[in-house]
C-alpha positions as CSV (number, residue, x, y, z in Angstrom):
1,X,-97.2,16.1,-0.5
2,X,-96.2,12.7,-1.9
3,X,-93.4,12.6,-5.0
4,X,-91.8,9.9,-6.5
5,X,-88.7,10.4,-8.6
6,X,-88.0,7.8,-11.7
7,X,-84.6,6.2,-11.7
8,X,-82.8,5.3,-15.2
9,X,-79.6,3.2,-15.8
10,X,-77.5,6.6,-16.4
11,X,-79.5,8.8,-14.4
12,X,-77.1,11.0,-12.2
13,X,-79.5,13.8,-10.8
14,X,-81.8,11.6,-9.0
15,X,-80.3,11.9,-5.5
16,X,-80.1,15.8,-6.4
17,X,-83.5,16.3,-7.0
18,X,-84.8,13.9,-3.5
19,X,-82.2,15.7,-1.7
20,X,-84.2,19.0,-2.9
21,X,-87.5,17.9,-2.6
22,X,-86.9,16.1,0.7
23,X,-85.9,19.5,2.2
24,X,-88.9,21.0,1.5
25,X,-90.8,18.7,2.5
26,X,-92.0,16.4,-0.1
27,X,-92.5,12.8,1.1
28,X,-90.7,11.1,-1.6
29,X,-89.8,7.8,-2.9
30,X,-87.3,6.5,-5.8
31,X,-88.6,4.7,-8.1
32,X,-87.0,2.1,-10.6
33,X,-87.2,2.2,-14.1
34,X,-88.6,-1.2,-14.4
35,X,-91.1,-1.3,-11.7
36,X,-94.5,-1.6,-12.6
37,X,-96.8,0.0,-10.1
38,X,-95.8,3.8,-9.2
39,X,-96.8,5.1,-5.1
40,X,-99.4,7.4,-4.6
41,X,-97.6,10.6,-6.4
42,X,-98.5,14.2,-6.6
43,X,-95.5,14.9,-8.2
44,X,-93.5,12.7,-10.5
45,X,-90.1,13.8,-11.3
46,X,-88.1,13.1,-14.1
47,X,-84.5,13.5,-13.6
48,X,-81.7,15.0,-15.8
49,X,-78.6,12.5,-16.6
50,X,-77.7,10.2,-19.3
51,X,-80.7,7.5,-19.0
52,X,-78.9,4.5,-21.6
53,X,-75.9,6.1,-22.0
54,X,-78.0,8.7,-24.5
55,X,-77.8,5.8,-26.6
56,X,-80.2,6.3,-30.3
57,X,-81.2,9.3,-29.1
58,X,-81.4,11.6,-25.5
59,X,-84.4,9.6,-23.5
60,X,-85.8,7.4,-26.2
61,X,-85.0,4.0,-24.8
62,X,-86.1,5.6,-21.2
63,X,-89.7,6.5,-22.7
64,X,-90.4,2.5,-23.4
65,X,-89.6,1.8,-19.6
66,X,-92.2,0.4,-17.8
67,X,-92.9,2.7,-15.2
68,X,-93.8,5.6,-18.1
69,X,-96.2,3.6,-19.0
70,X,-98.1,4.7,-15.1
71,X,-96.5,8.0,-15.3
72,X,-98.1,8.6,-18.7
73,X,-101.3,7.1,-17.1
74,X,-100.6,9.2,-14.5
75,X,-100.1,12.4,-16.0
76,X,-103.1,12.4,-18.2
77,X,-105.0,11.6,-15.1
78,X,-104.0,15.6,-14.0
79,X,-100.8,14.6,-11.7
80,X,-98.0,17.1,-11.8
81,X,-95.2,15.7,-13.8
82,X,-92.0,17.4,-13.8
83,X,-89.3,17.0,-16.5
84,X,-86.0,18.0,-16.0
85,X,-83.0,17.6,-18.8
86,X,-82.5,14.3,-19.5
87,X,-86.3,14.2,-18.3
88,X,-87.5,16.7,-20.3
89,X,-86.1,14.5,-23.5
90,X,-87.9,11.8,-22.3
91,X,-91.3,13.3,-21.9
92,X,-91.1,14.7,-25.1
93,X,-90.3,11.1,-26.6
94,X,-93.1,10.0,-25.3
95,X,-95.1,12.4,-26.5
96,X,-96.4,13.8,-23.5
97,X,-94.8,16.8,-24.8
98,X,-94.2,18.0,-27.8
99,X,-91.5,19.5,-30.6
100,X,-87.5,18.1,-30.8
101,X,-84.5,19.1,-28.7
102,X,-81.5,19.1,-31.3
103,X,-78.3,19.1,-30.5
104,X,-76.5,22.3,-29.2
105,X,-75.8,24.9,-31.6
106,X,-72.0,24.7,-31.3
107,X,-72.2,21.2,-31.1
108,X,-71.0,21.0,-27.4
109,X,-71.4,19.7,-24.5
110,X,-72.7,22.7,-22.0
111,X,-72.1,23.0,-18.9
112,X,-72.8,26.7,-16.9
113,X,-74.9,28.9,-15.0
114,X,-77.7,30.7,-17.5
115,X,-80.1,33.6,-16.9
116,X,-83.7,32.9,-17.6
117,X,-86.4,35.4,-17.1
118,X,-89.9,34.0,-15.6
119,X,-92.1,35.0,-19.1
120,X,-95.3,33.4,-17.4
121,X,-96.2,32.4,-13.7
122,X,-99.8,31.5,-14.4
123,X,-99.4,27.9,-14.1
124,X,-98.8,25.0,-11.0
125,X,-95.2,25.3,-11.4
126,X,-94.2,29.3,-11.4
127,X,-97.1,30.8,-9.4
128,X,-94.1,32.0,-6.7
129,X,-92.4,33.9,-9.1
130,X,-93.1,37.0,-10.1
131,X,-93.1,37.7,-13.7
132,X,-90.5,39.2,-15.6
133,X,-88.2,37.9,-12.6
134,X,-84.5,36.9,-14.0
135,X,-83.3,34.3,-12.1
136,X,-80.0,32.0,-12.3
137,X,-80.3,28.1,-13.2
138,X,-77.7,25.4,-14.3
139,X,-77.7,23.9,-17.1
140,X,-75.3,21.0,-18.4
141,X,-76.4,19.0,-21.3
142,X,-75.4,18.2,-25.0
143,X,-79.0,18.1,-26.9
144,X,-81.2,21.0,-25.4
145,X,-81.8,22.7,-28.9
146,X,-85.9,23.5,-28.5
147,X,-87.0,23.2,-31.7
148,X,-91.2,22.4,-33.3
149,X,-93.1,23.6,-36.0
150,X,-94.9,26.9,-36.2
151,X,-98.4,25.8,-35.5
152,X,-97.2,24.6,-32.0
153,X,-95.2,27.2,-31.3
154,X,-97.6,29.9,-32.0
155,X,-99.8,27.6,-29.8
156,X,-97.1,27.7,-26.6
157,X,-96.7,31.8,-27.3
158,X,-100.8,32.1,-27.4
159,X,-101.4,30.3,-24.2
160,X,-99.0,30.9,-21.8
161,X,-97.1,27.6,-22.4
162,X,-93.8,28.9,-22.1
163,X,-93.1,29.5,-18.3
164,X,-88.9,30.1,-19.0
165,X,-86.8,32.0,-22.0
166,X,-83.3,32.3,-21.7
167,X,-81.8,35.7,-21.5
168,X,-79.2,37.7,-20.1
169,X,-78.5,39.1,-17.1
170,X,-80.6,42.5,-17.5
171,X,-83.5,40.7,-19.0
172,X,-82.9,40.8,-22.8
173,X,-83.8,37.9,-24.6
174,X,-81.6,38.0,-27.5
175,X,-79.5,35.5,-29.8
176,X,-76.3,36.5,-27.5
177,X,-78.1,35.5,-24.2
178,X,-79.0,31.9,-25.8
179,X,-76.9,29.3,-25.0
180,X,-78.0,25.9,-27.5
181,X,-79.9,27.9,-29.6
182,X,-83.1,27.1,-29.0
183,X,-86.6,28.4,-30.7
184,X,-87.5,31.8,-29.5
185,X,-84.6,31.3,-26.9
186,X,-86.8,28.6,-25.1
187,X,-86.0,26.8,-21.9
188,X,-89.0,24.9,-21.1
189,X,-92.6,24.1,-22.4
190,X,-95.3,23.1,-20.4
191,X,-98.7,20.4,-21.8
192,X,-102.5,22.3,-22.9
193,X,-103.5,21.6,-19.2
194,X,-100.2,23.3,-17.6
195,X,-99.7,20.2,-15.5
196,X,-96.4,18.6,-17.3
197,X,-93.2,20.9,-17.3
198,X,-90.5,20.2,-19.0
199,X,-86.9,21.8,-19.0
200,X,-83.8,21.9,-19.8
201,X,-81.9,23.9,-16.8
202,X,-81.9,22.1,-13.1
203,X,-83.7,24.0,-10.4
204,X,-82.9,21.1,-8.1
205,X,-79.2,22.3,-8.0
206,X,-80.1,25.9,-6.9
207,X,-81.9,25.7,-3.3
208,X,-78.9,26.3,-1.0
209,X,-76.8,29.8,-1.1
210,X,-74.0,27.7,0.2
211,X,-73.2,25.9,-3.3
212,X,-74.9,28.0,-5.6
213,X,-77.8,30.2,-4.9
214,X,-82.1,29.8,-4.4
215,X,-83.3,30.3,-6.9
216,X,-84.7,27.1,-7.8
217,X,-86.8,27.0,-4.9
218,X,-90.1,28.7,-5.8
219,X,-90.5,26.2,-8.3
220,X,-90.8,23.7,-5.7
221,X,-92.2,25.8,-3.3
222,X,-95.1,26.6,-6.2
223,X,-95.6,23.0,-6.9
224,X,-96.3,22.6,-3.2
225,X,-98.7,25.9,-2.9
């Protein structure tokens, strides 16, 4: 399976996320911000980082790049598209997703292991899971606050757009298991078609038991199913 991973001026969980998908097998290439024409890509990748020094806000100078231009092409043409962090902020100023992410409810930067229990697997991205599995991902960012309007959220809650919610480590998803205080304890929201994922904690940095654990695995491993 062929993946490409967009590179940013401030981007500094690209080689993370090749090193990742290279080990399972993904034939990927890197791709710079200002290139024009994207390789053949199955799966696009977004990565987490500081893309223009979060200047105006987290991933809006990134969105007018010139490669979104083909990955928005791209990702309305049905190819997988996965946002992660910094790249969730961007796909979501581009409008390939949809609602805000806010700064952290205590105003910090975060930077820490989270629970998140697996709330739906029927999509391209979770189908390895099971559902209702808790599993541990990092997260390490400043604005990660999920917030939209009640329309599209009831919209995400009726149609299985929500694949993660952050909760604790028995399961509970509760205002004491949230760490940035996102909507409905949020941490990522997938497109109608369930082929653009967007989300705030880094799977890439949990496939090896040796610096962390592997849990982020099936998400790759589903992509590649």
């Amino acid at each position: 399976m062929n993946s490409a991973v967009i590179v940013f001026p401030g981007s500094n969980c690209d080689r993370d996320i090749a090193s990742a998908l290279t080990k399972l097998q993904f034939k990927n290439k890197m791709v710079w911000h200002k290139d024009t024409e994207l390789p053949k890509s199955d799966l696009i990748v977004i990565p987490g980082g500081f893309s223009y020094g979060d200047y105006l806000r987290s991933g809006a100078i990134a969105a007018k790049s010139n490669i979104l231009k083909e990955v928005i092409k791209s990702a309305k043409s049905g190819s997988i598209v996965l946002g992660i962090c910094n790249g969730f902020q961007i796909l979501i100023e581009t409008g390939l997703l949809s609602g805000a992410l806010l700064r952290n409810k205590n105003l910090k930067f975060i930077s820490k292991d989270v629970n998140l229990k697996v709330v739906n697997n029927n999509n391209k991205f979770c189908s390895k899971y099971k559902k209702d599995n808790i599993i541990s991902l990092n997260i390490a960012h400043n604005e990660g606050n999920y917030f939209t309007n009640k329309d599209h959220l009831k919209e995400l809650e009726d149609n299985e757009l929500i694949p993660f919610k952050y909760c604790n480590s028995k399961g509970v998803i509760s205002n004491e298991s949230n760490p940035n205080g996102s909507l409905n304890n949020i941490a990522g929201i997938l497109n109608r078609e369930k082929n653009i994922l967007g989300m705030m904690p880094h799977p890439e940095r949990m496939i090896d038991d040796l610096v962390s654990n592997t849990d982020g695995i099936d998400l790759f491993s589903s992509i590649l199913n």
